[in-house]
C-alpha positions in Angstrom: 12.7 4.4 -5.4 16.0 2.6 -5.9 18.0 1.9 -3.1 20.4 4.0 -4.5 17.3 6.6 -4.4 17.4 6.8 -8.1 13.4 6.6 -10.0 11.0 7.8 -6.9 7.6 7.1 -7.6 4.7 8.1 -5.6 2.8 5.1 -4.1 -0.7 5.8 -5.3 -3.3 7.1 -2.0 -5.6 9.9 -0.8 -5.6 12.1 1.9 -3.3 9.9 3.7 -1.1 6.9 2.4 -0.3 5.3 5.9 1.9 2.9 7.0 2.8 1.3 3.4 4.2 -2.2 4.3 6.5 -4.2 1.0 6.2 -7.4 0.5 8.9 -9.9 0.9 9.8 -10.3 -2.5 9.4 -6.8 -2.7 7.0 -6.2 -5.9 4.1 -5.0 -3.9 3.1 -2.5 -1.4 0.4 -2.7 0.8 -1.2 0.9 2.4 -4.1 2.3 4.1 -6.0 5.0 2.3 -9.0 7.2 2.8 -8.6 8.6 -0.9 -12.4 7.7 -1.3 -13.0 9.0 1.9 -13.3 5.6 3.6 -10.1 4.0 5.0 -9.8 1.0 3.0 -6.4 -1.6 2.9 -4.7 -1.4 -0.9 -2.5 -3.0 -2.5 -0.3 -2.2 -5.2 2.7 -2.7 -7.9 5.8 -1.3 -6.8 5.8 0.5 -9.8 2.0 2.3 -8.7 0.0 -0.1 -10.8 -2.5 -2.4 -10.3 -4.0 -0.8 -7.1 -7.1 -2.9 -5.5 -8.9 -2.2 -2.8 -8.9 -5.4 -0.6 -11.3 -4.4 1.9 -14.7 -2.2 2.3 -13.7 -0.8 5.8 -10.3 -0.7 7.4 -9.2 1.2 10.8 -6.5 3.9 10.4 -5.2 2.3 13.4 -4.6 -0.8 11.9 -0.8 -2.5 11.2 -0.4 -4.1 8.0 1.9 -7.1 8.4 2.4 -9.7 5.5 2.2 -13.2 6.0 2.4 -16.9 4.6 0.4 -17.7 1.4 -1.8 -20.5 2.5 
């Protein structure tokens, strides 16, 4: 949403959307999901579109940080 909390829109996930971490420029959101029944790390448009799965396996443990682009 907004930061005047204005236009929610639910970030797209399973059972469990955890941790979602935004970007720095703040047009993506990156989350750990099981909605396949596998935790896998996802990325997405703020807006909910263009979700991809980035990764086969992913702990639900794990802390998404973003860093650098090389």
């Amino acid at each position: 949403m907004g930061a005047d909390g204005a236009n929610p829109t639910k970030v797209p996930g399973g059972q469990a959307g955890l941790d979602p971490v935004f970007s720095p420029d703040g047009t993506w959101i990156a989350f750990l999901s099981d909605r396949d029944g596998t935790y896998r790390l996802y990325v997405a448009r703020m807006d909910g579109t263009r979700t991809l799965a980035l990764s086969d396996h992913a702990d639900n443990d794990t802390e998404l940080e973003w860093g650098p682009q090389p």
